[in-house]
Each structure stands twice: as C-alpha cells, then as structure tokens.
C-alpha positions as CSV (number, residue, x, y, z in Angstrom):
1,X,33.8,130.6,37.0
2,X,36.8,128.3,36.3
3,X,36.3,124.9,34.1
4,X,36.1,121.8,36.1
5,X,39.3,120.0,36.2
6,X,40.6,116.8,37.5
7,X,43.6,115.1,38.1
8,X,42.5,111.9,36.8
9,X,41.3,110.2,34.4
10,X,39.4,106.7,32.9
11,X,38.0,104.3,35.3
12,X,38.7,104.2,39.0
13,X,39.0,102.1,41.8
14,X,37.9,102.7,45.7
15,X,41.3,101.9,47.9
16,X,40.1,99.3,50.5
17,X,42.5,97.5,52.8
18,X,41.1,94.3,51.3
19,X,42.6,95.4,48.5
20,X,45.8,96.7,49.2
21,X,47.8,92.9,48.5
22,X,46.0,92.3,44.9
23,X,46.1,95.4,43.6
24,X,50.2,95.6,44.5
25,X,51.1,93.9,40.9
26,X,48.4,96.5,39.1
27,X,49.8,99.2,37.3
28,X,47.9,101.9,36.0
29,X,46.2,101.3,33.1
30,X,42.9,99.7,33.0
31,X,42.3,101.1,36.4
32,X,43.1,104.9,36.0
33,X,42.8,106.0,39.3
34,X,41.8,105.4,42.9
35,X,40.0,106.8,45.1
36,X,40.4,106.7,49.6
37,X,38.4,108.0,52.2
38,X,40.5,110.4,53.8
39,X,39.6,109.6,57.4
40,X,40.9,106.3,57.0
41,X,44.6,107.2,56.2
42,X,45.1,110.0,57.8
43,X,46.2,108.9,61.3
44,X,47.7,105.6,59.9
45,X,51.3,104.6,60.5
46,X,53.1,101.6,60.4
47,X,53.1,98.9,57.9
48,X,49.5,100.4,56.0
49,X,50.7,103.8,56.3
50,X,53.8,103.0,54.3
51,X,51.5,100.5,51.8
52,X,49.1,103.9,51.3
53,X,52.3,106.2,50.3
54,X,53.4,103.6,48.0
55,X,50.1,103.2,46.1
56,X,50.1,107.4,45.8
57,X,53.1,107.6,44.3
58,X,52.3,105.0,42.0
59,X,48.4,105.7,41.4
60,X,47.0,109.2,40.7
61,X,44.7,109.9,43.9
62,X,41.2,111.6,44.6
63,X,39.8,111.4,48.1
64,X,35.7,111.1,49.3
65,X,35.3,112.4,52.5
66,X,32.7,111.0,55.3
67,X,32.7,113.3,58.6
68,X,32.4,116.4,56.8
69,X,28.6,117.1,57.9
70,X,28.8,120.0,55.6
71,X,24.6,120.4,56.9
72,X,25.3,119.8,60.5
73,X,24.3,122.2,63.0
74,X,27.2,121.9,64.9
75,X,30.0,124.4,63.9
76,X,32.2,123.1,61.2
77,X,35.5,121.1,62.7
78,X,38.3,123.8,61.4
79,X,41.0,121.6,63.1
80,X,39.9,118.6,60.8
81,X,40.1,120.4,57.5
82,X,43.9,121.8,58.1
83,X,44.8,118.2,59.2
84,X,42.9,117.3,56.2
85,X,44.7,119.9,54.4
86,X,47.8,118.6,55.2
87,X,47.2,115.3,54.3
88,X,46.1,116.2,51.1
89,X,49.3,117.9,50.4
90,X,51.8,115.5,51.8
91,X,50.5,113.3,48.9
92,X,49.6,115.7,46.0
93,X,46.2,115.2,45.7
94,X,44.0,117.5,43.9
95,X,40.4,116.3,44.0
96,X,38.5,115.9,47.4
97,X,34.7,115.3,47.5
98,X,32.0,114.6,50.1
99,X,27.9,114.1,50.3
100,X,25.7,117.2,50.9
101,X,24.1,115.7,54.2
102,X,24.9,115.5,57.7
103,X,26.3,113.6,60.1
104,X,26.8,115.0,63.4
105,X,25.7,117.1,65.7
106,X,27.0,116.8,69.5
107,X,28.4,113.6,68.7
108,X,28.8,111.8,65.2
109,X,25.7,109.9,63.5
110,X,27.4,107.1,61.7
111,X,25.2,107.4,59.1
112,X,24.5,110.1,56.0
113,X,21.3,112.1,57.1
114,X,19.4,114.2,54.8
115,X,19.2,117.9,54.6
116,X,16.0,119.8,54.3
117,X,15.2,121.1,50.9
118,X,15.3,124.9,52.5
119,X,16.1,128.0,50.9
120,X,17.5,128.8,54.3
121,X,19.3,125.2,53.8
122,X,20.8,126.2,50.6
123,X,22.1,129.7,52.1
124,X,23.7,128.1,55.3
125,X,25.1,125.0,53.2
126,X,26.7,127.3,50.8
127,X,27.9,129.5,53.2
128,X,30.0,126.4,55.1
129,X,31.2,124.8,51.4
130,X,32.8,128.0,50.8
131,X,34.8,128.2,54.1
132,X,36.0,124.8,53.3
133,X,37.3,125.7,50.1
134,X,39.1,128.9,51.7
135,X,40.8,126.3,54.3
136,X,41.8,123.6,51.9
137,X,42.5,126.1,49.0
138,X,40.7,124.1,46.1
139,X,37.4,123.7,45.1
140,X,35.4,120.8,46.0
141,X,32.6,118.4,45.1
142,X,29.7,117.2,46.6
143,X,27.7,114.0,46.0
144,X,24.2,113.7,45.1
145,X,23.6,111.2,48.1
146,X,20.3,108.4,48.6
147,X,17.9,109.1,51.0
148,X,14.8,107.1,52.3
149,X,13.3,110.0,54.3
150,X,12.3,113.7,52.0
151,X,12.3,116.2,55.4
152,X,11.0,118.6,52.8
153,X,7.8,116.9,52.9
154,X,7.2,117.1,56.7
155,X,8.3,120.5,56.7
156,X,6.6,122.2,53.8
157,X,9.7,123.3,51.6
158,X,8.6,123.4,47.8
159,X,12.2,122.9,46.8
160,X,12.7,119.7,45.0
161,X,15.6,117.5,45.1
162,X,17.0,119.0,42.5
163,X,16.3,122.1,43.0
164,X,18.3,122.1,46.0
165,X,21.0,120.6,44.5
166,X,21.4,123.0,41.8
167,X,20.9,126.1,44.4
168,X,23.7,124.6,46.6
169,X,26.2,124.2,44.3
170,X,25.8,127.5,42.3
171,X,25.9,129.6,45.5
172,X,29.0,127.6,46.7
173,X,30.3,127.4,43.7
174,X,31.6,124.2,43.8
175,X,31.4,121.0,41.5
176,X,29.5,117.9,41.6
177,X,29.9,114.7,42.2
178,X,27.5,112.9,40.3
179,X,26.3,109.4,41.4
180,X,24.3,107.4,38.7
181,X,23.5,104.4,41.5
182,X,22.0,107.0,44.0
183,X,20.1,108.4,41.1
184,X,18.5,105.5,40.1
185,X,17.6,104.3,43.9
186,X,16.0,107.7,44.6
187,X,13.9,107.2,41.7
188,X,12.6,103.8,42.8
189,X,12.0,105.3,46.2
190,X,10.5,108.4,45.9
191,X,8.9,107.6,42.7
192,X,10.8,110.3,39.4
193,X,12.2,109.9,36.4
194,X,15.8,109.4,36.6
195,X,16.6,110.3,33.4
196,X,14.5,113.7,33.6
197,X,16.8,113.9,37.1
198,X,20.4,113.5,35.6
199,X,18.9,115.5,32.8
200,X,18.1,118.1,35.0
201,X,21.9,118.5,36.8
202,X,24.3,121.3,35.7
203,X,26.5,119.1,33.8
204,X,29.2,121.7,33.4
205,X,29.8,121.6,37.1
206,X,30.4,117.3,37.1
207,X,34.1,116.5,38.1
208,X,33.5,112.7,38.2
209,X,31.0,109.9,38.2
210,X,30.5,107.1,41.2
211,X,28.9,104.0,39.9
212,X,28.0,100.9,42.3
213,X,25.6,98.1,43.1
214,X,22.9,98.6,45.6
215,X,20.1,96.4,47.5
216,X,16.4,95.2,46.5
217,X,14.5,95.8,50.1
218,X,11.4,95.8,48.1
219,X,9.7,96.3,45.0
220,X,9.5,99.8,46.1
221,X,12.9,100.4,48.1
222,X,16.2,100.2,47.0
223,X,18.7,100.8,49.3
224,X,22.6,102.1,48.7
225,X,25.0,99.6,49.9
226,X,28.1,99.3,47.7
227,X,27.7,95.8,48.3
228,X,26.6,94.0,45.1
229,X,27.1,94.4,40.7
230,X,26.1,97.2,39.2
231,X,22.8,96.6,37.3
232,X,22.0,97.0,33.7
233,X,19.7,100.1,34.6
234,X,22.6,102.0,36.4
235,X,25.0,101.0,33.5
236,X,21.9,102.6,30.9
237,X,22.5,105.9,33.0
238,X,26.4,105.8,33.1
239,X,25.6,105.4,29.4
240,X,23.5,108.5,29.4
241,X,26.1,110.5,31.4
242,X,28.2,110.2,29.0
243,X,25.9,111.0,26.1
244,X,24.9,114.2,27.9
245,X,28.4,115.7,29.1
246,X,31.0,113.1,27.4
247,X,33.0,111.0,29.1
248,X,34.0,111.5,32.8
249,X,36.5,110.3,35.1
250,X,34.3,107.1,36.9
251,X,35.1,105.2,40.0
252,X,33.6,101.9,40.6
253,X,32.5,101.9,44.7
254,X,32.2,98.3,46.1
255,X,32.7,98.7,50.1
256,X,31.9,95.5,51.3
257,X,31.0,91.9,50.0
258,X,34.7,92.6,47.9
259,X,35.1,90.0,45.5
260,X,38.0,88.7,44.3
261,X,40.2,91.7,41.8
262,X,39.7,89.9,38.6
263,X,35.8,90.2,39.4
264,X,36.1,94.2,40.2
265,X,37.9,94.1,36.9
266,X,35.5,93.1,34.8
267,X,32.9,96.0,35.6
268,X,36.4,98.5,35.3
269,X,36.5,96.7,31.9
270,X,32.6,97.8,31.4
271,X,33.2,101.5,32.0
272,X,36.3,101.4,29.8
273,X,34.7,99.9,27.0
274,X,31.7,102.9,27.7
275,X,34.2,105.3,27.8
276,X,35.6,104.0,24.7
277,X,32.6,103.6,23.2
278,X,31.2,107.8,24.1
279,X,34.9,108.9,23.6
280,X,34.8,112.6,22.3
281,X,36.1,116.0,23.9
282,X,33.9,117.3,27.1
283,X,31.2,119.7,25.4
284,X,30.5,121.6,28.8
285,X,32.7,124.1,30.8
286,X,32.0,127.2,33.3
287,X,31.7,130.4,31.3
C-alpha cells in the first residue's frame, strides 16, 4: 500500500463564485490551497471559465465531488468519470474526493443519503471505489459524511459507523477524507464519543481534513450546513487531529451565509496558528 500523498498543503479555502472577485488580489500564502466542486466548473465557459483557469494556475487545486453516488443502486455514470477525468487533467490536479453515500438512483436525490452499515454494503461500495480509481487513474478519498437517519438500525446490521468506514476503505483501498464538523454532529445526534470516533479512524489513510460551522436544530440535533463559525468544540477536535496523525492539509468549508474574505480569514488564521502550533513530521504511512 502506497503512503498518502497530497498536492497541497497548510490551510485551504472552498472556491465559490462569491468569491472569485476578493480572493483575485490573494496569493498563496496564508490560504495554501483551494478546493472546487468539480460539477460546477466542468461545463463552464465564458467569463468564469476563464476566472477558474486563472485561479488554477495560480492556486494549487483539490476537487470534492457531489454526484458521484458511490452507494447508489444505479450503475455508476462511466461517461462522467472520463469527463471528470479530463477535467482533472486539463488543470493538473491531483486530489479528488467525495462522501461515501448516495444520491441517485433513476434520477438524482439532491441531497447526501446514507448507506446501510452492510457487510454486503461494504463489498459492493468497495467494489465501485475501485473502478473509479481504474478510470481516473489515482486514488481517491471519501468523506466521513453527517447523517440524521442510521438505516443500520432498521435493518439489523451490527456494523457500526465506524466499522463500516474502516471496512470500506481497506477493501477499496482508498484514503480518507476526514471531517471533524461531521464528527462532532454525529455525536450529538446519535449520541458517541467523538473523540473515541476520530480515535478510532485509520489515521494513516487521512489525505486532508474539512473543518466547518454547522446548525443548532435542538439540543439534541445538529445539523451540517456550512453555513455558520466553526465552534470551539470542532476547533478541540481539529486540535486532536493533529495530535493523533500531525498536521494535515485543512480546508475551511463555508457554502453559504459567505461573509466578507477578511472574516473567512481569520478562522484560515486559526488553523495556521494550529498547524503551527502541532507542527512535526506526519508519524503514520501505509506499510
């Protein structure tokens, strides 16, 4: 098994339109990297097609899928992963990452959906991550994705969360994408520890870390928006991360409710001064 690598480093930044005038005078630095959804810039011509070439040649680039539906039932769609393929070559990037749920079936969902914790799961899962790697010719990583439903439960698996997790990415081999904000909201609704949790992850397979704000529903329901700060709690298991595996690549995710760049910048300022703070040499790699 090969050591995880990554193109990038430090603290990143997710690439939203909103964002494509004030970050034209940023240069890399404090933000290391950025990160787009792939679906978004593929097709696009014109006037943003020509902004998104500029900000890859200027920025190094990782990609975070959302169509893939590696769970789906439906077959896998070949044609999007050469087009995807293609794209990803036309403007060298390395790293490309998506959630292990669903999304589609005859049509698409518009929304993540959870995939039963199944030994069966785990064997079909794998089976479809590893075609994907053959067609795009590099290794991926999925993310540890929030859920407010455990289909487990209603089925009778006796795989846990992680359990799954774990299975799913040794039998693909592939990496991880580990997200401390969808760690922490899992916890709060469907009631663990999510420090035993991030404990509990094969840290040798991490190839970078999403951090982001989420929602208060309830006292018992958080819910994953990418809409608000991160909180101190999320920040304390960044924190950990980095105790646990040293410091990774991070990318900051705020999809909506954008404030204004010198805002974003002060939580990329946080995670530098974390990183700075946990800077040693990475202690894990494949054997």
């Amino acid at each position: 098994m090969k050591a995880v690598t990554t193109a990038v480093q430090g603290a990143g930044l997710g690439l939203r339109r909103a964002l494509l005038g004030p970050l034209a005078d940023q240069s890399p630095g404090e933000i290391g990297f950025l990160e787009a959804t792939p679906e978004n810039w593929m097709n696009i011509g014109g006037r943003y097609g020509r902004a998104f070439r500029e900000y890859t040649e200027r920025f190094p680039f990782v990609t975070h899928g959302l169509s893939l539906s590696i769970g789906s039932p439906a077959p896998l769609d070949e044609d999007f992963l050469y087009r995807l393929k293609a794209f990803l070559d036309l403007h060298g990037i390395a790293d490309y990452t998506e959630h292990l749920t669903y999304c589609s079936d005859d049509g698409h969902l518009y929304d993540l959906m959870p995939i039963p914790f199944t030994e069966e799961a785990v064997e079909y899962v794998a089976a479809r991550v590893r075609r994907v790697q053959d067609i795009l010719q590099r290794r991926i990583a999925l993310e540890n994705a929030s859920f407010y439903i455990s289909l487990g439960d209603s089925i009778g698996s006796r795989m846990s969360e992680l359990d799954f997790m774990r299975a799913v990415l040794e039998r693909a081999d592939c990496d991880l994408l580990l997200d401390v904000n969808n760690i922490y909201v899992n916890s709060i609704n469907h009631r663990y520890d999510p420090a035993a949790f991030l404990d509990g992850l094969p840290a040798e397979r991490v190839r970078y870390i999403h951090v982001a704000g989420h929602y208060d529903e309830a006292e018992d329901l958080r819910v994953d928006t990418h809409g608000a700060d991160v909180i101190d709690p999320v920040w304390a298991l960044l924190e950990r991360a980095y105790q646990r595996i040293g410091v990774v690549p991070t990318l900051l995710e705020r999809d909506f409710n954008i404030p204004p760049l010198p805002e974003l910048m002060q939580e990329i300022r946080h995670i530098n001064t974390l990183q700075a703070r946990h800077a040693a040499p990475r202690r894990v790699a494949h054997g």
